[in-house]
C-alpha positions as CSV (number, residue, x, y, z in Angstrom):
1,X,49.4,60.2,101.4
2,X,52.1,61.1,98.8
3,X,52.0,57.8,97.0
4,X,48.0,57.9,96.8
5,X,48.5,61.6,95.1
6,X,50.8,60.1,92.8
7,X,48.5,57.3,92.3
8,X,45.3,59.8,91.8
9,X,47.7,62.0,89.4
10,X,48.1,59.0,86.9
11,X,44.2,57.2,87.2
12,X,43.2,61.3,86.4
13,X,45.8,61.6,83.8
14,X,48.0,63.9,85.1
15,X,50.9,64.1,86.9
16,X,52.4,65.6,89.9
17,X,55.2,67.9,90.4
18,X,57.5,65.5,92.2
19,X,56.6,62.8,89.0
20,X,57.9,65.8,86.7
21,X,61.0,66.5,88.6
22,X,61.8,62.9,89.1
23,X,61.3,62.3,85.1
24,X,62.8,65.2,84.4
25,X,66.4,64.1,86.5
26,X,66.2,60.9,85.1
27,X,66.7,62.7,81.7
28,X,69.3,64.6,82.9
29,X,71.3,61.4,84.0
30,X,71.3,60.4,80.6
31,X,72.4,63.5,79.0
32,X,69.0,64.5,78.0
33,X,69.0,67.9,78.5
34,X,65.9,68.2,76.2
35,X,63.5,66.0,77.8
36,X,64.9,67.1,81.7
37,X,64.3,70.9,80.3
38,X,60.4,69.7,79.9
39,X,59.9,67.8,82.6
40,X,61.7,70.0,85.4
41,X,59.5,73.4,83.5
42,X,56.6,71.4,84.2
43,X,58.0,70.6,88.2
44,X,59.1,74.1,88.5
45,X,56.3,76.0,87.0
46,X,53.8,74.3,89.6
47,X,56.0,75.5,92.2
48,X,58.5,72.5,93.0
49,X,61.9,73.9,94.5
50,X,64.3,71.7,93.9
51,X,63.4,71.8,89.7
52,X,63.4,75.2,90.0
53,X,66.7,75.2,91.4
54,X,67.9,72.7,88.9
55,X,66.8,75.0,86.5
56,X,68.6,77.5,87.2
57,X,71.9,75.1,87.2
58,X,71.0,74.2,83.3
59,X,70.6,78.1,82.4
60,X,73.7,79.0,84.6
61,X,75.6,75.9,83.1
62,X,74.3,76.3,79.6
63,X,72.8,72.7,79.8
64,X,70.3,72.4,77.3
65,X,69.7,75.8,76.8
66,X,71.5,79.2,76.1
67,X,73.8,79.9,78.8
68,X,71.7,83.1,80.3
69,X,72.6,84.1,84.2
70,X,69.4,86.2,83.8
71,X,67.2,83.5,83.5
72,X,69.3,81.5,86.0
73,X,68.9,84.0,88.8
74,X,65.4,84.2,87.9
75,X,64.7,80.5,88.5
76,X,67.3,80.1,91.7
77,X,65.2,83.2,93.5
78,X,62.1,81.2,92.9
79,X,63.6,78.3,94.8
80,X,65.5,80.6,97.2
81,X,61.8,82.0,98.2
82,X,61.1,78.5,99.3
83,X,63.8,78.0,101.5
84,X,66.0,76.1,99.1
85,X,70.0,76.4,100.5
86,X,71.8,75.8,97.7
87,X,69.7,78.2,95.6
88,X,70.7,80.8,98.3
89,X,74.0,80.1,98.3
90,X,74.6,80.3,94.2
91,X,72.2,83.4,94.5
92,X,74.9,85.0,96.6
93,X,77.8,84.0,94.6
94,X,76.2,85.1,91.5
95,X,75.1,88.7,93.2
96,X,78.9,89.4,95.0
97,X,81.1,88.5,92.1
98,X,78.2,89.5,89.0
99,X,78.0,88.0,85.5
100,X,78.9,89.4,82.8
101,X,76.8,88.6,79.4
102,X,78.7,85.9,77.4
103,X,81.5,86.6,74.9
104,X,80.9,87.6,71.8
105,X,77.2,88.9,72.6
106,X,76.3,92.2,70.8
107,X,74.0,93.7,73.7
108,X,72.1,95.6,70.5
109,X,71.3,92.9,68.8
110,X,67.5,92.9,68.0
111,X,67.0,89.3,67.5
112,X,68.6,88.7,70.8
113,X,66.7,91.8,72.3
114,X,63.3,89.6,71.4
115,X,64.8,86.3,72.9
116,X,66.7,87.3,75.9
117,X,64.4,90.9,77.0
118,X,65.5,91.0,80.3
119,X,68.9,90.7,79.5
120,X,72.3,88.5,79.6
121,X,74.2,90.3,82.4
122,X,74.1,90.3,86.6
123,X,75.5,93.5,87.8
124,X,77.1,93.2,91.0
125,X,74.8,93.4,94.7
126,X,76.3,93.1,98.0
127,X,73.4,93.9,99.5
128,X,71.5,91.1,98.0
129,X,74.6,88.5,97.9
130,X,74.5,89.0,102.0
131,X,71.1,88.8,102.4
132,X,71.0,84.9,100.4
133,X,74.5,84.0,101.8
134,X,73.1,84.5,105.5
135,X,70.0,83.0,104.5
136,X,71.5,80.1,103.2
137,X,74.5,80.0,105.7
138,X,71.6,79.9,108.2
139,X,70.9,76.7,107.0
140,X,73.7,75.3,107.3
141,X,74.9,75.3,103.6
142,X,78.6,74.7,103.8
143,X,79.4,76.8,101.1
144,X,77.4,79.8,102.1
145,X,78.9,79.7,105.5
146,X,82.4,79.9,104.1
147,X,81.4,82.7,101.7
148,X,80.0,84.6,104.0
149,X,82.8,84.1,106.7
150,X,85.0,85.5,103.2
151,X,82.2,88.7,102.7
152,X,83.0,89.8,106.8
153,X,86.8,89.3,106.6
154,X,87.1,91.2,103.3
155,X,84.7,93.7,103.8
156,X,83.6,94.0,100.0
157,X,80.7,95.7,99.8
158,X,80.1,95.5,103.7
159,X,81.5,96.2,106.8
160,X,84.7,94.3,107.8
161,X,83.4,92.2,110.7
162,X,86.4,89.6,111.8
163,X,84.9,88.3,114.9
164,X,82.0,87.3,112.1
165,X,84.0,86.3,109.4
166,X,85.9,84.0,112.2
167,X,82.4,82.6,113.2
168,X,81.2,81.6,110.3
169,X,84.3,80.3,109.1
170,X,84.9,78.2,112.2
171,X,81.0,76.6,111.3
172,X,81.9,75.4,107.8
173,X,85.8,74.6,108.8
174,X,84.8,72.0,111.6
175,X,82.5,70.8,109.1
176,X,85.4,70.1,106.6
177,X,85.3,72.8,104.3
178,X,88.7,73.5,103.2
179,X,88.0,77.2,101.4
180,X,86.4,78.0,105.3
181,X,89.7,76.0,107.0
182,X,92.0,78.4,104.6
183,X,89.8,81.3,105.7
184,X,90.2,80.7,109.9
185,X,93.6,79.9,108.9
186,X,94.6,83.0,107.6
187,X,92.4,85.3,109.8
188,X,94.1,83.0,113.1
189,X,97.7,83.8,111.4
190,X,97.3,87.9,110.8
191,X,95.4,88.3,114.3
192,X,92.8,89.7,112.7
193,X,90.6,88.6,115.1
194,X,92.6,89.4,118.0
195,X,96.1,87.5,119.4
196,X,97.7,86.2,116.0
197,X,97.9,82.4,116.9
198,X,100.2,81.1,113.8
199,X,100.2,77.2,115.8
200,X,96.4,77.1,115.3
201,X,96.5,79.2,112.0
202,X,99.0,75.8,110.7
203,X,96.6,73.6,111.7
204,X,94.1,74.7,109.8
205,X,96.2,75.1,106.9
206,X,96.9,71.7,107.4
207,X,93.3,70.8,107.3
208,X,93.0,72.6,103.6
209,X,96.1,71.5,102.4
210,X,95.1,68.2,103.2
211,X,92.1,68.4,100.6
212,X,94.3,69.4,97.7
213,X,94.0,73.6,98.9
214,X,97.0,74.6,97.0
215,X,96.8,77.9,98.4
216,X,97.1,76.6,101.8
217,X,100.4,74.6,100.9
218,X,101.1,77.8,100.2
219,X,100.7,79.4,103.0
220,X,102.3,76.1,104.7
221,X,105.9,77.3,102.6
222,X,105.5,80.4,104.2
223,X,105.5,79.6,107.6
224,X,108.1,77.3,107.8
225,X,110.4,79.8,105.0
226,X,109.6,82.6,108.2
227,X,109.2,80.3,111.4
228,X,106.1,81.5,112.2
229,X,104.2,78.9,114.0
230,X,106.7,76.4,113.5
231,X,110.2,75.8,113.6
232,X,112.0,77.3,110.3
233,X,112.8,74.7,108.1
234,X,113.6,76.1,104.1
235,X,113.3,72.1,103.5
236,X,110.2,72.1,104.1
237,X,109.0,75.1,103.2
238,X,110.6,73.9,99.4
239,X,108.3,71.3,99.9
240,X,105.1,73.0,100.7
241,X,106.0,75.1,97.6
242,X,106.6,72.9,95.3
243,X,103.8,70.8,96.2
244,X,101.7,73.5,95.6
245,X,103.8,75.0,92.3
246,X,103.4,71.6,90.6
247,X,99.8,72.0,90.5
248,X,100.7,75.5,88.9
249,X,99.6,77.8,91.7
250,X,102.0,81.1,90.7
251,X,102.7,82.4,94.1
252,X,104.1,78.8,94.8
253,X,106.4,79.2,92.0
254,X,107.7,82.9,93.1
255,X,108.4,82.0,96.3
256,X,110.1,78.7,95.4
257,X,112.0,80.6,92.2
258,X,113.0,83.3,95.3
259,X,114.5,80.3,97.8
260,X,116.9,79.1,94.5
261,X,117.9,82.7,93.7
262,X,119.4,83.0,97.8
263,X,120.4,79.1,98.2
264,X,117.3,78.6,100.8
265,X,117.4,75.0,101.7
266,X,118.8,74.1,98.3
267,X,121.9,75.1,96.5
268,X,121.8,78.7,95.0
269,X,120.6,77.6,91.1
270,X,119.9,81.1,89.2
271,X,118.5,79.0,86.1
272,X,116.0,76.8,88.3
273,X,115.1,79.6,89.6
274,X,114.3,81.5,86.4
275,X,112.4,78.7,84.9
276,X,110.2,78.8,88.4
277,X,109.7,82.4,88.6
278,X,108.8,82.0,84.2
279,X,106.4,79.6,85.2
280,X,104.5,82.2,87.8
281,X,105.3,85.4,85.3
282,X,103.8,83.9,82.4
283,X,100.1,83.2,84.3
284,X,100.8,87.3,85.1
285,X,102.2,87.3,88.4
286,X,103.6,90.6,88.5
287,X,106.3,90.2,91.7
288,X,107.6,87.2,89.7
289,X,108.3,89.7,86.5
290,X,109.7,91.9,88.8
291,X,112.3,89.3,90.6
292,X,112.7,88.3,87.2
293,X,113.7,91.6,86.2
294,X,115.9,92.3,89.5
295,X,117.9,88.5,88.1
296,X,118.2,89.4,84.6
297,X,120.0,93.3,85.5
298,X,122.0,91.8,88.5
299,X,123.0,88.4,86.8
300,X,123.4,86.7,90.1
301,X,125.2,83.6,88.6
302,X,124.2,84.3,85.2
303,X,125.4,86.9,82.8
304,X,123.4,90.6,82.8
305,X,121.1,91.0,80.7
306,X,119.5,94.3,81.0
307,X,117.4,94.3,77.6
308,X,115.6,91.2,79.1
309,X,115.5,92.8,82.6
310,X,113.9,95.9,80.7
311,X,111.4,93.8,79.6
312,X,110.2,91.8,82.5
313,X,110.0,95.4,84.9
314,X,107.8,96.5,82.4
315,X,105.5,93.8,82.0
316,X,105.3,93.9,85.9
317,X,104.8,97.9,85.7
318,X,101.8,97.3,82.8
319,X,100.4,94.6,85.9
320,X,100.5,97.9,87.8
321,X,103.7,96.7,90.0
322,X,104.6,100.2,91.6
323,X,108.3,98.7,92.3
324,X,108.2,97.8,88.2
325,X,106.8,101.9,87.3
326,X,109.4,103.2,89.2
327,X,112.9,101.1,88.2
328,X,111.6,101.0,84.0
329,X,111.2,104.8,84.9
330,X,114.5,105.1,86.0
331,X,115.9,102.3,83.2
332,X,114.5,105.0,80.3
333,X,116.3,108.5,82.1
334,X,119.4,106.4,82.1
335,X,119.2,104.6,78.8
336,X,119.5,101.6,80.5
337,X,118.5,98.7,78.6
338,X,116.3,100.5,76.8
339,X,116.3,103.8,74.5
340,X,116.6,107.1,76.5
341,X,113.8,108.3,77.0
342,X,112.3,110.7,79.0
343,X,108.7,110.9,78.3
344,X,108.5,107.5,78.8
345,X,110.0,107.7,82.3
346,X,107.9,110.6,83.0
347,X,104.6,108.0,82.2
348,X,105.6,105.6,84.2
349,X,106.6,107.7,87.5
350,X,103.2,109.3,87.2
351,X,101.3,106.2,87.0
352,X,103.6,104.7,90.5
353,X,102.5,108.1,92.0
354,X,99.1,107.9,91.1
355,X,98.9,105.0,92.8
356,X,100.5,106.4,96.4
357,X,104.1,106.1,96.2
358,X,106.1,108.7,97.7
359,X,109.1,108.2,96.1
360,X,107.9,108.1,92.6
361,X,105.5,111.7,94.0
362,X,108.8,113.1,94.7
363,X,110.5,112.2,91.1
364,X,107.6,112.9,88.8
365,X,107.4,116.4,90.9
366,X,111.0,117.2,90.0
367,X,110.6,116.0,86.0
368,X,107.7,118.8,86.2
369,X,109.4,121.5,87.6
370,X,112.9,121.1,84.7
371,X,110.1,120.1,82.3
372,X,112.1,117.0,82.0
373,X,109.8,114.6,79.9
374,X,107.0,116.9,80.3
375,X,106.0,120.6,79.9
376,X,107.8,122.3,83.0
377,X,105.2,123.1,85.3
378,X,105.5,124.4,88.8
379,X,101.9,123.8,89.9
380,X,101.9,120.4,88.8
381,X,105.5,119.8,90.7
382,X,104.2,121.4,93.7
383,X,101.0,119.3,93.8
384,X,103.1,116.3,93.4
385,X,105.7,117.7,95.8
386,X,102.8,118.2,98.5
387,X,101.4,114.6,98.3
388,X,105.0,113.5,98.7
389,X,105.2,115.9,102.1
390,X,101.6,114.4,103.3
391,X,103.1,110.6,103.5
392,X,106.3,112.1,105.7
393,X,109.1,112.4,102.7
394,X,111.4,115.0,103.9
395,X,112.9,116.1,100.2
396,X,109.4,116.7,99.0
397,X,109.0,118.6,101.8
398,X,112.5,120.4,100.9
399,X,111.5,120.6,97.4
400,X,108.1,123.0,98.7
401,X,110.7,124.9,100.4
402,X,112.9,125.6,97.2
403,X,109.5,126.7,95.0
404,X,108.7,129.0,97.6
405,X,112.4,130.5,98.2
406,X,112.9,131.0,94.3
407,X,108.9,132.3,93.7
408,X,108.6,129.4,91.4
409,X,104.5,128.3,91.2
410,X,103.9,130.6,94.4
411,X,104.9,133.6,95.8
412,X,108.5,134.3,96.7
413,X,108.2,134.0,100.4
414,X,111.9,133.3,101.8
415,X,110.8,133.0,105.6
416,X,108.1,130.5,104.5
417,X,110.6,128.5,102.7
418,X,113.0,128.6,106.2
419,X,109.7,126.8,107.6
420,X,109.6,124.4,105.0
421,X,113.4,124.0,105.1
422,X,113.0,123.4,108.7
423,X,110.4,120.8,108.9
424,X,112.5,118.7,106.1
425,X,115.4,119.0,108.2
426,X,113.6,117.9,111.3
427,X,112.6,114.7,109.2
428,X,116.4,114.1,108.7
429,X,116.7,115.4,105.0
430,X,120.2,116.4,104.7
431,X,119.9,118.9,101.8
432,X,117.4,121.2,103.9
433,X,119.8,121.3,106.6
434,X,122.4,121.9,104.6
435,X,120.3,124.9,103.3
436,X,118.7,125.9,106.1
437,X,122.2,126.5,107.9
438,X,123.4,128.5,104.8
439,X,120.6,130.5,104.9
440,X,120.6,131.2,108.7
441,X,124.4,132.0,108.4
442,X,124.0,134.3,105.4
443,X,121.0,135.8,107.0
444,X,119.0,138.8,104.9
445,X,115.7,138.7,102.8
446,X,113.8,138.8,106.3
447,X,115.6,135.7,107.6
448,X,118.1,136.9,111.1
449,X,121.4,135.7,110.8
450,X,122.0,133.2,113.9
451,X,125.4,131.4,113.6
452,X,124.7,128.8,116.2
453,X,121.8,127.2,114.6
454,X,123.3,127.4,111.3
455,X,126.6,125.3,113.0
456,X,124.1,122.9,114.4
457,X,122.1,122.3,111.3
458,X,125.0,121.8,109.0
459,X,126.9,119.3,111.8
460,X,123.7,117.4,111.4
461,X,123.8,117.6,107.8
462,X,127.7,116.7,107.6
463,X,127.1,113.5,109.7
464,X,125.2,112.3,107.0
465,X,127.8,113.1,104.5
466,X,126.5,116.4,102.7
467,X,129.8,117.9,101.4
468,X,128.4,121.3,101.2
469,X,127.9,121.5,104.6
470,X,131.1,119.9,105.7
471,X,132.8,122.8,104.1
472,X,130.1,125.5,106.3
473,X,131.0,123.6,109.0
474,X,134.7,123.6,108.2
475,X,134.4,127.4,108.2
476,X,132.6,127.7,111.0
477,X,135.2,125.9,113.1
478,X,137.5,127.6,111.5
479,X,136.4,131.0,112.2
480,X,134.8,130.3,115.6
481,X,131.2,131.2,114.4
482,X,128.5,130.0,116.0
483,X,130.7,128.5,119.1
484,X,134.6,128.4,119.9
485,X,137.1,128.0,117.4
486,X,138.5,124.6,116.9
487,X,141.2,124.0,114.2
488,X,141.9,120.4,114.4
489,X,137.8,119.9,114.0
490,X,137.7,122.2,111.3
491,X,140.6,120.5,109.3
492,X,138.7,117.2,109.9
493,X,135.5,118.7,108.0
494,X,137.5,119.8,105.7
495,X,139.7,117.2,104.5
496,X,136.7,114.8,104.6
497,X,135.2,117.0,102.1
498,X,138.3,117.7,100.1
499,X,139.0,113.7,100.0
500,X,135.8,113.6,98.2
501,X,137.5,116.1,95.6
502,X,135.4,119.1,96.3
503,X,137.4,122.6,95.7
504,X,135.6,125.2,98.2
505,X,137.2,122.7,100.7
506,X,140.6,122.5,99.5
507,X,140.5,126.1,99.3
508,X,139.3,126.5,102.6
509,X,142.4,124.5,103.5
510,X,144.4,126.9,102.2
511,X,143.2,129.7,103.8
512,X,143.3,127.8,107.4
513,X,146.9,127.3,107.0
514,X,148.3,130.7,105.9
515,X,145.5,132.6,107.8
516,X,143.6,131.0,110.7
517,X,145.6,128.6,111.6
518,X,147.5,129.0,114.9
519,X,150.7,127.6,112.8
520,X,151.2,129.0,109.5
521,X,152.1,126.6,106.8
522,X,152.3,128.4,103.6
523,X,153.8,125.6,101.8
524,X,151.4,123.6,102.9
525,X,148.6,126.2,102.3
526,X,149.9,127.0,98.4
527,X,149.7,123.0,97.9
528,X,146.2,123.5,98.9
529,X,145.4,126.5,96.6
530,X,146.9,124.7,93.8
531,X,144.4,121.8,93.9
532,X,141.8,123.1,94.3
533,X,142.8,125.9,91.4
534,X,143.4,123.1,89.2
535,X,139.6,122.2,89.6
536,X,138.5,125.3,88.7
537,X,137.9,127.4,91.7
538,X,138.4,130.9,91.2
539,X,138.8,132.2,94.4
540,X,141.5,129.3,95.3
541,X,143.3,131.3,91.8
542,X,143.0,134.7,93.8
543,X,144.3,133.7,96.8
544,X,147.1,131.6,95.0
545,X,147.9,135.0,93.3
546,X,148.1,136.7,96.0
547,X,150.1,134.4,98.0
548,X,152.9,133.9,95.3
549,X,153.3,137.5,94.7
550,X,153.8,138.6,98.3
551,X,156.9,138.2,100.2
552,X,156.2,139.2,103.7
553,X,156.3,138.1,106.5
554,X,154.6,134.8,107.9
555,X,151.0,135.5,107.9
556,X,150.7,138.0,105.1
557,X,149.7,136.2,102.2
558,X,146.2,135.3,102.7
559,X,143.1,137.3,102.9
560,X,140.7,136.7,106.1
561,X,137.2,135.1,104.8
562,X,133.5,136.2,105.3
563,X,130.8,134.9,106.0
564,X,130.8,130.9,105.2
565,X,130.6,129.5,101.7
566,X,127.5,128.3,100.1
567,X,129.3,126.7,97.8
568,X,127.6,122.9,97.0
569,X,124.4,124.7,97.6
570,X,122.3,123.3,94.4
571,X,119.7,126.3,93.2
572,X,117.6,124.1,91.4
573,X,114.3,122.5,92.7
574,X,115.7,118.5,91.5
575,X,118.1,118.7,94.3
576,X,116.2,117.4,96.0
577,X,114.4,114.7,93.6
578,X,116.5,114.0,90.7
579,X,116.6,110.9,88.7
């Protein structure tokens, strides 16, 4: 019946659709766009799909005609309305990712205003890209079914749906797609869709890698550089790699740059791993800038170079590399490798805190309140200081206790800053329990004086090395507040602190031994006085006075001490935060 309308069509004088088309991709496969253009306008116009898909390909390709995604979309929609798959599919592809007008258009240009009215660019639609991926995928358009496995397990647009994404994946990757096969692979490896099964996940990996899926050699080194899924084998795994690096896939060439930096399955090589981790930094991976950076300042077998390793952190931090913001920050307070400069360290912590980090929250917060690199601005710090707090960092959460103790951005409010003190110290921040155990023992400005829980909060923060409190703590032994006197603990506290050449502590010394000591030593006690006089501290002068000037008997000499020092205690809000 065809074949006698196609007969009819040329006794009549005309032609059918399917004689268009079939002219028209004749023309084609002899590169004559011109004459297919015709032939397939003719096809498509009279409603024939598959011209009208073709179509579409020649305006999305720029075959023949001005490259125009407009007029593309225009023409795959009229074959998608027919049922034609792979108009769906590109449909979808072209809604999800967009298409921006080409380069070099002036949007306001009247001439092309007249030749191109409804435009050159495809703004983004999830909406629409799922509605032509399922349609298409429905089909059983390979393609489609792997995008729109990709659309559930990234959740772009719509709601993450793994035990979808997994579906539709597993449909095109027992078909042979190898984007679908990467897809399963990785959702089978993370457990995203329930058990992690890394055994199954290589398989498919395999599958890919065995189409030329770079990414999924990839993702092959990895397994065997971890063991997950198969036995560990960094032979391997330098295989995978550099399978995949060859073929200039960057994360290929960071990881295998990373195994010749720690002698992984090859011997340590710091300039064959350079030349790898230049090959993925110059396509802009920023980790590989950053490694590069972290080889460059450390030398690892090859000499420092810290102006280089300046360069490469920030070229990773202008990537956006958080890790990169916060080490060029910290290269420009210390004139490292680059001027000093703090306003440029100020700029870069803010932009690794605007993007989450904690740390960099905490640092930025202290430039603000010295009005280092900035204007000094408490409200600022504190804002800073509280988004710190909120991800669980216990010296931003000191930090909020300072501002409030010293009425810097809010209210003065000592007790309030005892409750910030002591949820910082419950996080394990030693400088809040350093300062919350001063404060308890020194009591006043509403806050009772409790020895006990001072001694227990500055034993917590002396275990973790806090001088300052090692000295409180000293005392406290030393004087039995807070529990029972204990001389050979508090001469332990003590001369840990005074080995680390702090002078409250070697004064404290002194008065043990010609005061509270059960023996008196006052040679012992003067050698004491004398250091720590020689460091500056004035009371160790008064006491030395005082000793050297009495002859009496044993025991007079020394005066009994108050309440414990708070010496070490650092007024300023960076304590907390500094550089």
């Amino acid at each position: 019946m065809r074949n006698l309308i196609k007969a009819a069509g040329r006794l009549f004088g005309s032609a059918s659709p399917q004689d268009a088309y079939d002219r028209g991709l004749k023309a084609f496969e002899r590169d004559d766009h011109q004459a297919a253009l015709r032939d397939w306008l003719a096809a498509g116009r009279a409603g024939h799909a598959e011209a009208q898909y073709q179509l579409g390909r020649m305006y999305d390709l720029g075959k023949g005609v001005v490259r125009n995604a407009v007029d593309a979309v225009a023409w795959y929609r009229q074959a998608a309305d027919q049922g034609h798959g792979e108009a769906q599919a590109r449909l979808a592809e072209i809604y999800y990712y967009g298409c921006e007008q080409p380069k070099g258009i002036v949007p306001t240009d009247e001439a092309l205003s007249i030749l191109f009215p409804n435009g050159l660019k495809v703004e983004q639609d999830y909406e629409e890209a799922l509605r032509w991926a399922r349609a298409a995928a429905e089909q059983g358009v390979l393609g489609a079914q792997a995008m729109l496995g990709y659309m559930y397990a990234s959740g772009f647009g719509i709601a993450t749906d793994y035990a979808e994404a997994e579906r539709w994946y597993r449909a095109a990757a027992e078909r042979g797609n190898a984007a679908a096969q990467l897809g399963l692979g990785t959702l089978l490896a993370g457990g995203y869709a329930g058990k992690s099964d890394p055994q199954a996940a290589h398989q498919w990996f395999r599958k890919a890698a065995d189409q030329d899926n770079f990414t999924a050699w990839y993702y092959i080194g990895t397994q065997y550089a971890a063991g997950l899924g198969v036995e560990q084998d960094y032979q391997k795994a330098i295989a995978a790699f550099r399978l995949a690096a060859e073929h200039g896939f960057a994360a290929a060439q960071r990881a295998l740059g990373l195994l010749y930096v720690r002698g992984l399955g090859v011997q340590a090589d710091p300039q064959m791993a350079e030349t790898w981790l230049r090959k993925a930094a110059v396509q802009g991976d920023a980790e590989a800038m950053l490694q590069l950076g972290h080889l460059n300042s450390r030398g690892a077998g090859m000499q420092p170079n810290l102006f280089d390793a300046a360069s490469w952190y920030r070229g990773a931090a202008e990537l956006g590399h958080r890790e990169a913001q916060k080490i060029i920050a910290q290269m420009y307070l210390a004139g490292s490798g680059v001027p000093r400069d703090e306003m440029e360290a100020a700029k870069w912590l803010e932009r690794a805190a605007g993007q989450g980090d904690p740390l960099a929250q905490l640092r930025i917060g202290a430039l603000y309140a010295e009005g280092r690199g900035v204007e000094r601005d408490y409200d600022r710090a504190l804002d800073w200081f509280r988004r710190a707090a909120e991800q669980g960092n216990p010296d931003a959460v000191y930090n909020i206790g300072m501002l409030h103790s010293l009425g810097l951005g809010v209210p003065r409010d000592p007790v309030g800053a005892l409750d910030w003190y002591r949820r910082a110290a419950e996080q394990g921040s030693a400088l809040a329990q350093f300062r919350l155990g001063a404060a308890l023992a020194t009591g006043g400005d509403e806050v009772p004086q409790d020895y006990a829980a001072a001694a227990h909060w500055s034993q917590l923060a002396a275990e973790q090395g806090h001088v300052g409190a090692m000295v409180n703590l000293g005392r406290f032994r030393m004087q039995g507040l807070g529990g029972e006197r204990n001389v050979p603990e508090a001469i332990r506290w003590l001369t840990a602190a005074a080995d680390r050449r702090e002078p409250s502590a070697m004064t404290a010394l002194g008065e043990l031994h010609s005061h509270w000591g059960d023996v008196k030593d006052f040679a012992l006690a003067r050698t004491w006085f004398e250091r720590a006089a020689a460091l500056g501290d004035e009371r160790a002068k008064a006491l030395l006075a005082r000793l050297l000037s009495a002859s009496p008997p044993a025991g007079e000499g020394a005066q009994p001490v108050g309440p414990p020092s708070e010496r070490g205690v650092d007024a300023e809000v960076h304590a907390a935060g500094k550089g």
